[in-house]
C-alpha positions as CSV (number, residue, x, y, z in Angstrom):
1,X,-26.6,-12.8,-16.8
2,X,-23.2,-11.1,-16.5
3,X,-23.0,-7.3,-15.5
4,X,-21.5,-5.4,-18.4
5,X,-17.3,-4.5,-18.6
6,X,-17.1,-0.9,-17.4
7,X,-14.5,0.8,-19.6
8,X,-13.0,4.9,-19.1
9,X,-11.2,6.8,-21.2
10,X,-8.9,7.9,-18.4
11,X,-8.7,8.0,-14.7
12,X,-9.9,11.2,-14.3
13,X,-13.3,9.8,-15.9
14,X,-12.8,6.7,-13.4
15,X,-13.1,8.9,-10.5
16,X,-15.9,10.6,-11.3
17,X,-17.9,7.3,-11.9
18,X,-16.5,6.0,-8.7
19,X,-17.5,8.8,-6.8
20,X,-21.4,7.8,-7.0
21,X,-20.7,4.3,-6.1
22,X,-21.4,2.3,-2.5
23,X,-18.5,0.1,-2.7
24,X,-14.7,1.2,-3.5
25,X,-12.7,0.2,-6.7
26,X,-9.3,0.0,-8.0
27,X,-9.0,0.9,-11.8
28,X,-5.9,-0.8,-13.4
29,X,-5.3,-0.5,-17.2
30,X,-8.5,-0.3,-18.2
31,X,-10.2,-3.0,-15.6
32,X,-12.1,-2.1,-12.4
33,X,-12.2,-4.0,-9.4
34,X,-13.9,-4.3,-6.5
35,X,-12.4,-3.9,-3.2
36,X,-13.7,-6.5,-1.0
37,X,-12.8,-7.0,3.1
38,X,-10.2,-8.4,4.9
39,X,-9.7,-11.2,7.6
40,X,-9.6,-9.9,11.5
41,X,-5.4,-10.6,11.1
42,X,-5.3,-8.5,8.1
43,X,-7.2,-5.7,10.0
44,X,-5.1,-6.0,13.2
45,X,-1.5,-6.3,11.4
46,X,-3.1,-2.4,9.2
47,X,-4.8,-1.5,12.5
48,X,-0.9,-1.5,14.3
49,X,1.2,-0.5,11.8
50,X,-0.8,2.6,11.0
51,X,-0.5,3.3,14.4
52,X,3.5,2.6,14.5
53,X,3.8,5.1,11.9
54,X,1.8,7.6,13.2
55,X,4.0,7.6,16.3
56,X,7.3,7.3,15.0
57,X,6.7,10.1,12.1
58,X,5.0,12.1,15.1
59,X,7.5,15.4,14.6
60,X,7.8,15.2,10.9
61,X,6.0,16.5,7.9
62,X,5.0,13.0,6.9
63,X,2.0,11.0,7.6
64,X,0.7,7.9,7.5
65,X,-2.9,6.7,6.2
66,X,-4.9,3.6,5.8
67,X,-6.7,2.0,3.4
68,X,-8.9,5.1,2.9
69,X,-6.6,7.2,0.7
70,X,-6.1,5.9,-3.0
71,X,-2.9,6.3,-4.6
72,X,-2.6,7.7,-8.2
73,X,0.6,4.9,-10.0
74,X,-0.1,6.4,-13.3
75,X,-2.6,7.9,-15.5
76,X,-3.9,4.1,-15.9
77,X,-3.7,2.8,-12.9
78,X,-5.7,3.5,-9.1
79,X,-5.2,1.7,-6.1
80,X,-5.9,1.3,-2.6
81,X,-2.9,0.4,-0.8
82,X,-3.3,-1.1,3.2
83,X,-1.3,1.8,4.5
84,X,1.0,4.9,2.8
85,X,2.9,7.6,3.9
86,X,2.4,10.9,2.3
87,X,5.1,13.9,3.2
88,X,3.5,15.8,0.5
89,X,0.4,15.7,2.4
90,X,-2.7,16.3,0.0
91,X,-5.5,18.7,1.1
92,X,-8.5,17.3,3.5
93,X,-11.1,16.8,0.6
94,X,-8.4,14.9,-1.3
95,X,-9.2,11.3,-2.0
96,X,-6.4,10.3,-4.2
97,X,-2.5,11.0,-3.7
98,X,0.2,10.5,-6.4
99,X,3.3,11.1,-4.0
100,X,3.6,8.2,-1.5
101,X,7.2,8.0,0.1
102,X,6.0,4.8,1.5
103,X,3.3,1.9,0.2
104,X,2.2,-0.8,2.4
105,X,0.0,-4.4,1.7
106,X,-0.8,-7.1,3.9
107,X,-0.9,-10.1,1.5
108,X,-4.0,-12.6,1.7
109,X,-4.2,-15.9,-0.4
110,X,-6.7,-13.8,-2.8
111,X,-4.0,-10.8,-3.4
112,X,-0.5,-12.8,-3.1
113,X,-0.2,-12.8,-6.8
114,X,-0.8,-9.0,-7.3
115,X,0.8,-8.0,-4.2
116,X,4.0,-9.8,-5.3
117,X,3.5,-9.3,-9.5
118,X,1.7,-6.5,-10.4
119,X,2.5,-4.4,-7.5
120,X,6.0,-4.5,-7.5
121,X,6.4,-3.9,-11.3
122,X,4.1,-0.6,-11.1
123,X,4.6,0.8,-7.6
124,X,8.2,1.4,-8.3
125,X,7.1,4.0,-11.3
126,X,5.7,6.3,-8.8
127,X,8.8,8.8,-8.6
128,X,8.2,9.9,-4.6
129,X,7.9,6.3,-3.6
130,X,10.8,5.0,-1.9
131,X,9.9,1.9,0.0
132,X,7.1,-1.0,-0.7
133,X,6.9,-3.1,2.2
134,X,4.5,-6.6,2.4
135,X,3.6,-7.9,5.5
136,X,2.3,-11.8,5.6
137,X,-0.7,-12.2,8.1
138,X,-0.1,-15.7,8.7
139,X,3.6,-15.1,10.5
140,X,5.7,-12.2,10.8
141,X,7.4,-12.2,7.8
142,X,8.3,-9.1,5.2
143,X,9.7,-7.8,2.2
144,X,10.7,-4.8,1.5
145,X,11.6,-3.0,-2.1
146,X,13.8,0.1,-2.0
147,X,14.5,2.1,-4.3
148,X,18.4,1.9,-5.1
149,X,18.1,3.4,-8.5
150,X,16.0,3.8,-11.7
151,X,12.2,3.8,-11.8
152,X,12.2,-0.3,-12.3
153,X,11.7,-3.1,-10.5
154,X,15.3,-3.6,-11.7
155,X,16.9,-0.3,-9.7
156,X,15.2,-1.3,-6.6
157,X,16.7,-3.4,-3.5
158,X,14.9,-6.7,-2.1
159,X,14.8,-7.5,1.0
160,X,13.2,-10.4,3.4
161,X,12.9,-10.2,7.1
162,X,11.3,-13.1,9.1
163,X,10.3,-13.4,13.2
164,X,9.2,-11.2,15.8
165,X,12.1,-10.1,16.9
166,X,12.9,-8.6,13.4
167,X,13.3,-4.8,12.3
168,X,12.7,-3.3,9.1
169,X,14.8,0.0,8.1
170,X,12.8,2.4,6.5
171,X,15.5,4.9,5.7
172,X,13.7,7.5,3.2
173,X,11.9,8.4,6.7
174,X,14.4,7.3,9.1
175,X,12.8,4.9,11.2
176,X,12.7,1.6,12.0
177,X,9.8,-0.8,12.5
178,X,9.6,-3.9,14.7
179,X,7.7,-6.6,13.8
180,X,6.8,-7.8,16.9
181,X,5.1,-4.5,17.3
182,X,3.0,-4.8,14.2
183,X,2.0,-8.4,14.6
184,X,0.9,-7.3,18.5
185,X,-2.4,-9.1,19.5
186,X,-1.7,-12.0,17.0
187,X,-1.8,-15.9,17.2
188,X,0.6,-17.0,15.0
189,X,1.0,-20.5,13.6
C-alpha cells in the first residue's frame, strides 16, 4: 500500500513536521523528499572541499558548512545543499539559512537532473547567493553559475572547468579553489 502525499500549507508548517522525524527532507513546491546517502566519492569530494573552505575563509566573517545546514530558496522551497557558505552566519540553534553567498552539490546519477535543472533555475532567486558550483564525482570536473546580473538563471555567468590541475574563482569571497585539492584521496577513471 502506498504511504499517503504529505502536503503543508507553508514551510514554516514543513519545519515543524520535520522536526519530529528520523530521517531529513527537502520540501520543494509542495513535495517532500527524502534525503538518502551518498557514495564514499561523494563524501570525500564534500569531506575536502568543506575543509578547503574553512581554511581559505579562516580570517573572514564567512563560513562554510556541510550538508547539515538547510537553505531557505523561497517560502516553497527547502533544501540541503552538499556544502554553503554563510557570511551572515545564523545563530547556533539555527537549522535553516536563507543567505548563502555560496551553494555547493556534488552530482550523482540520481540527482544530475535536479542538480543541473531545478537547482539552477531556483538557486539563483536567493538574493545573497553569488556562486553555485557542481562538482562531478566521477572526474574532476565543475561548473560554476555566477551571478552577473538579475535574479535569473538568465543574469548569471556559466562556467566549466575540467582536470586536476584546474582552479575555480570564487570572487564574491575572493578565493580560489583547486580541484586537485578537492578531488584529494580520489581514483579517478
Amino acid at each position: 500500500m502506498a504511504e499517503p502525499r504529505l502536503t503543508f500549507k507553508d514551510v514554516e508548517e514543513f519545519l515543524a513536521w520535520e522536526e519530529l522525524q528520523d530521517e531529513r527532507h527537502e520540501y520543494v513546491h509542495g513535495v517532500v523528499r527524502m534525503m538518502t546517502g551518498g557514495t564514499a566519492h561523494h563524501a570525500l569530494i564534500q569531506a575536502n572541499l568543506v575543509a578547503e573552505l574553512r581554511d581559505k575563509l579562516r580570517g573572514s566573517p564567512c563560513r562554510a558548512f556541510g550538508s547539515d545546514l538547510r537553505v531557505r530558496v523561497s517560502r516553497a522551497e527547502t533544501r540541503f545543499p552538499d556544502a554553503m557558505v554563510v557570511c551572515a552566519l545564523p545563530s547556533g540553534n539555527d537549522t535553516i539559512t536563507s543567505s548563502p553567498v555560496l551553494l555547493v552539490e556534488v552530482l550523482s546519477p540520481s540527482s544530475a537532473a535536479v542538480d543541473l535543472g531545478d537547482k539552477v533555475w531556483s538557486y539563483p532567486t536567493i538574493p545573497s547567493l553569488e556562486h553555485y558550483l557542481v562538482l562531478w564525482q566521477t572526474a574532476p570536473r565543475a561548473e560554476l553559475w555566477s551571478r552577473s546580473g538579475a535574479t535569473t538563471p538568465e543574469g548569471w555567468t556559466r562556467r566549466q572547468f575540467i582536470g586536476l590541475e584546474t582552479v575555480v574563482p570564487l570572487p564574491a569571497l575572493a578565493i580560489d579553489l583547486k580541484l586537485a585539492d578537492l578531488y584529494e584521496g580520489l581514483t579517478l577513471e
